[in-house]
C-alpha positions, -999 to +999 in steps of 0.1 A: -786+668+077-795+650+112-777+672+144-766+638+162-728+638+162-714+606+158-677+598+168-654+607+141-632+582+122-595+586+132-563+569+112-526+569+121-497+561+108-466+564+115-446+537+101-444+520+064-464+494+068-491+492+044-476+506+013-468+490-017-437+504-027-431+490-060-462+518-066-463+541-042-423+557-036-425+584-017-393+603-010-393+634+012-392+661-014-418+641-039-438+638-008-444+676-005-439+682-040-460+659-057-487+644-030-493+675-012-514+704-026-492+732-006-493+770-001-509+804+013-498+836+018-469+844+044-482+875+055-505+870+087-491+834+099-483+830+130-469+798+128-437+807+109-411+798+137-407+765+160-431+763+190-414+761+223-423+741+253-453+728+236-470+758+240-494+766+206-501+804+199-537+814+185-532+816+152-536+854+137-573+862+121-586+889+102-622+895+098-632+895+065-670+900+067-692+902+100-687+869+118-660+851+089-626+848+101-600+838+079-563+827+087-540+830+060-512+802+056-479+810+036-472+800+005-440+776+011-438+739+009-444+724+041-413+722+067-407+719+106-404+760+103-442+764+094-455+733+111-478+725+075-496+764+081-498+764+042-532+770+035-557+796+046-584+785+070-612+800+090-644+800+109-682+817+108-696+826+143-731+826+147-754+828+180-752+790+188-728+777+170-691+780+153-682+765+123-644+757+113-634+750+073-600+738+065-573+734+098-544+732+081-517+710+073-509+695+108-523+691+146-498+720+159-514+741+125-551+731+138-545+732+175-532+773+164-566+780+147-588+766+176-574+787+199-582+816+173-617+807+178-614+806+220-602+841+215-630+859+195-663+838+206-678+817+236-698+795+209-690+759+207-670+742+177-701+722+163-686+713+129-658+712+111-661+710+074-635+704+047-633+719+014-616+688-003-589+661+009-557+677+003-536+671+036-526+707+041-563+711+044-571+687+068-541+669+087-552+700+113-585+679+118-572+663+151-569+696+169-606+695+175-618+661+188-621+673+220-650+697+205-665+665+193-680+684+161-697+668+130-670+663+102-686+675+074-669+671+035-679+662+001-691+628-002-667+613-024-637+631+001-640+598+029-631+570+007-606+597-015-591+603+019-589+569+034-570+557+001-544+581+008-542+584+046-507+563+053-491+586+018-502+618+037-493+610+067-459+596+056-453+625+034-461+650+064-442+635+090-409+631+064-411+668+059-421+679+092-401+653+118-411+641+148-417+676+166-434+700+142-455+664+129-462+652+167-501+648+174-510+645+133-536+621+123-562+618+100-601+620+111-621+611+085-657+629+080-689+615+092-709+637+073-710+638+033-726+663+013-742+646-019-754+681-033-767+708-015-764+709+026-776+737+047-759+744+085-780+764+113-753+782+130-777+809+151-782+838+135-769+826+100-769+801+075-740+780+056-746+762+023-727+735+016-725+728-024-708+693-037-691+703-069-683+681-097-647+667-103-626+696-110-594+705-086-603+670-074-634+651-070-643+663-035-645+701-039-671+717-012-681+752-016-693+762+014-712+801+013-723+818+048-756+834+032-756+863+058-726+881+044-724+863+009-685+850+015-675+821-005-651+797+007-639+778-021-614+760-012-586+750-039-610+760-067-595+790-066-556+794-062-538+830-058-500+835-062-492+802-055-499+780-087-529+759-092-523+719-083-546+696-106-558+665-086-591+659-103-603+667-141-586+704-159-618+701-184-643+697-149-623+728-134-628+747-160-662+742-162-672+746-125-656+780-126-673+794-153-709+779-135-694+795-104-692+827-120-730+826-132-738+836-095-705+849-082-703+854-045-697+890-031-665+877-015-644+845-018-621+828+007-593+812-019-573+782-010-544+797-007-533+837-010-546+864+002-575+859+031-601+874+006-607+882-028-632+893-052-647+860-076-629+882-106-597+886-087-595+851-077-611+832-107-593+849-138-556+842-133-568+803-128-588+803-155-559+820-176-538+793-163-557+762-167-569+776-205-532+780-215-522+744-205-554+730-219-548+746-247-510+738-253-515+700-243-542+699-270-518+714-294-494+690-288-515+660-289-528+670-321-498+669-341-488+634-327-462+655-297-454+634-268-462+636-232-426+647-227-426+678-248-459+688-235-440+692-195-415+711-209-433+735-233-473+735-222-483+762-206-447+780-200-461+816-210-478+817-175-443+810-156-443+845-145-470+848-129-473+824-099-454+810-072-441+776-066-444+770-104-412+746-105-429+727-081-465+715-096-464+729-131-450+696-146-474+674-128-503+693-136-492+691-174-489+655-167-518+651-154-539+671-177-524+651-209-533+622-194-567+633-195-566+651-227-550+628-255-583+604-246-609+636-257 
């Protein structure tokens, strides 16, 4: 990768203009149910009231390995209350240089986890790197232009991203009003990682590994090699359910390559701030098999895409959050896929 740092790409919108609406209809709830890939665990937000006087607290960190900090966003759909801190986030210090993956659903969510960083380290903000495109991943982007870092994603995550900028941004500012949305925007990387990418950050090393199409088709695993911590984005999913957005086949698959060479430690999407790659993969691999398999079932004996959302993949109800929420779509989505096998 070349160290120059080109300005970043920055979209906003705040009005309709743009969409087709006799395709795109996107209603408040749909918006956060069905567009947004939401969640996190509640536990060590700090974003979980309004902000006053447009002050913006450091957002709460735990250090899950020498030099990784994670924060860990709730598990909720997004809402002025949480300001879009629905996903966990983090950074990896090294001598020279800090790197920030994932900022969270919205500027106020970002603009909270930079000022984590100011508190534990004097190192500049020299990239910040995406693990896929989802807004609740990203939207917090904005918070860090002042840093002028490299933007660093997937390949494919610029053009995925740019096709859905005015939905997102609609979608986030319907269910987080003028306040809570004020200072969103999307900032497209400038920086895309084809296959393998390595970062210098003083001291340490991150690798930066495209992944096929699996959760989506911009999944970045990015691994600090000091410590062996993982994060993997939305690849891996705990307590809130999974939210298919790219291939159920390709996720499976990338898991089970994943877990040839298991990191020591993983960073999950959204749950806990760490996890072992047993802890983490296994329930979503449980999951995805038993609506795999169900759709298939279905689809076999002629069924139609109506029965499979309201029988596929039921026996895992219990044991994730938000299930109401996503569990049809990603049945939808993954018969879609399936009856053409």
């Amino acid at each position: 990768m070349r160290e120059k740092t080109p300005k970043a790409t920055m979209l906003s919108v705040r009005t309709r203009q743009g969409f087709n609406w006799d395709t795109v209809i996107v209603t408040r709830r749909l918006a956060c149910l069905g567009l947004v890939a939401c969640g996190g665990g509640a536990a060590l937000s700090r974003l979980a009231t309004p902000l006053q006087a447009g002050e913006i607290p450091a957002a709460k960190v735990a250090e899950i390995a020498d030099g990784v900090f994670v924060h860990r966003g709730q598990i909720a759909l997004q809402s002025p209350a949480n300001h879009a801190d629905i996903s966990n986030a983090g950074f990896v210090v090294g001598t020279d240089a800090v790197a920030v993956i994932d900022t969270g659903g919205s500027y106020h969510a970002g603009a909270a986890l930079r000022a984590a960083v100011a508190k534990h380290t004097k190192a500049p903000i020299r990239y910040v790197i995406n693990t896929h495109m989802h807004p609740d991943h990203v939207l917090g982007n904005a918070a860090f232009k002042a840093d002028k870092p490299r933007f660093i994603a997937h390949h494919k995550m610029k053009r995925a991203l740019s096709a859905r900028t005015a939905r997102y941004l609609e979608a986030a500012e319907n269910a987080l009003g003028d306040e809570a949305f004020e200072g969103t925007e999307v900032v497209l990387p400038d920086a895309g990682v084809e296959d393998v990418d390595t970062l210098d950050l003083g001291g340490r090393t991150l690798r930066l590994a495209a992944q096929p199409t699996a959760h989506t088709d911009n999944d970045l695993v990015i691994t600090d090699q000091k410590t062996g911590t993982a994060f993997v984005g939305d690849l891996i999913f705990s307590g809130h359910v999974p939210a298919l957005d790219g291939s159920i086949v390709g996720w499976i698959e990338v898991l089970e390559k994943l877990g040839h060479q298991a990191p020591a430690l993983i960073v999950p999407g959204h749950g806990p701030a760490a996890l072992s790659w047993a802890a983490g993969s296994e329930p979503v691999q449980r999951y995805l098999r038993a609506v795999a398999h169900d759709v298939r079932a279905i689809i076999k004996r002629g069924g139609t895409i109506s029965e499979a959302i309201e029988t596929a993949g039921i026996s895992e109800a219990s044991g994730w959050e938000l299930f109401d929420e996503f569990h049809k779509r990603n049945v939808t989505a993954a018969f879609a896929e399936l009856e053409w096998e």
